[in-house]
Each structure stands twice: as C-alpha cells, then as structure tokens.
Residue, then its C-alpha position, 0 to 999 in steps of 0.5 A: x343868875x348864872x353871871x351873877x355866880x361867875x362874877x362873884x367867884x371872879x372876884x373872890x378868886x381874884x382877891x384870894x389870888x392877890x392876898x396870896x401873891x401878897x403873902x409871898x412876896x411879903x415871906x420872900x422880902x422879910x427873907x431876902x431882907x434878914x439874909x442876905x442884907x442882913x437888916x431885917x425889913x421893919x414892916x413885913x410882919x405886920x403886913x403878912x399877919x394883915x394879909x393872912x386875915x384878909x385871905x383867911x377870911x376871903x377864903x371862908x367865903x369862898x369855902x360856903x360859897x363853893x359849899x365847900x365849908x365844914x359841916x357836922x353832917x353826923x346827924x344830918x346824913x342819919x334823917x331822912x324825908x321831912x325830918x332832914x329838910x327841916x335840919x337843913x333849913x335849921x342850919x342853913x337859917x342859923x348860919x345866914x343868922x350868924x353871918x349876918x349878925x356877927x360879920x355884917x352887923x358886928x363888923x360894920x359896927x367894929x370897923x365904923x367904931x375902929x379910930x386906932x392905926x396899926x403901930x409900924x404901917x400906921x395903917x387905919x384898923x378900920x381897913x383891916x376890920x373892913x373884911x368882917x362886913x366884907x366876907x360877910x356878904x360875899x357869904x350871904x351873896x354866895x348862899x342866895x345864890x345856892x338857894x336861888x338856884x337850888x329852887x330853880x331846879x327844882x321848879x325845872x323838875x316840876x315842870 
C-alpha cells in the first residue's frame, strides 16, 4: 500500500512538473517570439490555455490527494463523537460521488463524444477533455488510499 501511495505521488508530481516547465517555456517563447523577433508566435496561447487546464486539474488532484484541498471545516470542527464521524463520512461520500460521477462518468463521456479539433494546434479536444476521466481517478485513487490507511491505523491500535 505504501508503494502504491509513493508511485502515485510520483507520477502526479512528475505531470505537474512537466505541465509547469510547459507553462514556461510556452510564457518564455510567446515573449521571446513578440519581443525580440517581433512575429509573435501563432501557437502559444492556445497551448498554454491547454497547459493551464492540465496542471489545474492534475494539481486538484494532487490537493485531495495530500488532503491538502479546501474544505468548509466550520461546521465540522464545532461536533463532536458520532455526530462528527457521521459528517465526515457524509462529505467524504459526497465527494467520492462527485468525483466519480462528473469527472469520471461525466468526462469519459465528453472526451469519447468530443470529435472537434482545437482551431490553430488542430489538436483533438478529446486529448484536452482526457484530464477530467484523468484527474478523476487519481482522486479517487488518492482517497482509497487515505481511507486505506486510515483503517489500517486504526486496526494497529486495536491491537
């Protein structure tokens, strides 16, 4: 379990890593490009608003992953006992829910529908939709593997 949680912080850092060197390099050419060659560079601003969406996403992920997201803890930092377990659960089950019914469901179903091409890269938008499914799962990789964890602490302290 605990090589399943390294490789998947492995792989989402190293995406991130790769979307912001992206980021850039793409901000640095569209300058360089504009500048000093005076033509600015037709392509750039359609791949960093690609780019930007990609490392949005893959950094959301990373975010519930590291539990690290934004939460409303107003109210469950106020209960306590069964009362908070029950809320926790709650959200927990609602955002698994969400996850899984709009980025997973909702974005396989977008990206397997998408048949337009973005207008100056001529890239396929099913290649950007891809990161809804994507992120999608790291999410809910990332959250089974909290609660996976989380009980097996639990089950150690019973012991």
């Amino acid at each position: 379990m605990k090589k399943l949680d390294k490789i998947l912080d492995i792989v989402m850092r190293f995406i991130m890593a790769v979307a912001m060197f992206a980021l850039l390099a793409g901000g640095t050419w569209q300058i360089f490009t504009r500048w000093i060659l005076k033509d600015p560079s037709t392509f750039t601003d359609e791949f960093l608003r690609y780019v930007l969406i990609w490392a949005s996403m893959i950094g959301s992920a990373y975010c519930f992953y590291k539990d690290e997201h934004l939460a409303l803890d107003l109210v469950k930092d106020r209960v306590n006992g069964k009362v908070k377990i029950a809320l926790i659960l709650f959200i927990e089950a609602a955002i698994l829910f969400f996850v899984c019914y709009v980025f997973i469901y909702g974005g396989l179903k977008l990206t397997l529908n998408a048949t337009n091409q973005s207008s100056v890269m001529r890239l396929p938008f099913k290649f950007l939709y891809s990161i809804l499914p994507i992120s999608g799962v790291f999410i809910v990789l990332g959250r089974v593997l909290k609660y996976l964890q989380s009980f097996a602490e639990k089950k150690g302290e019973g012991k």
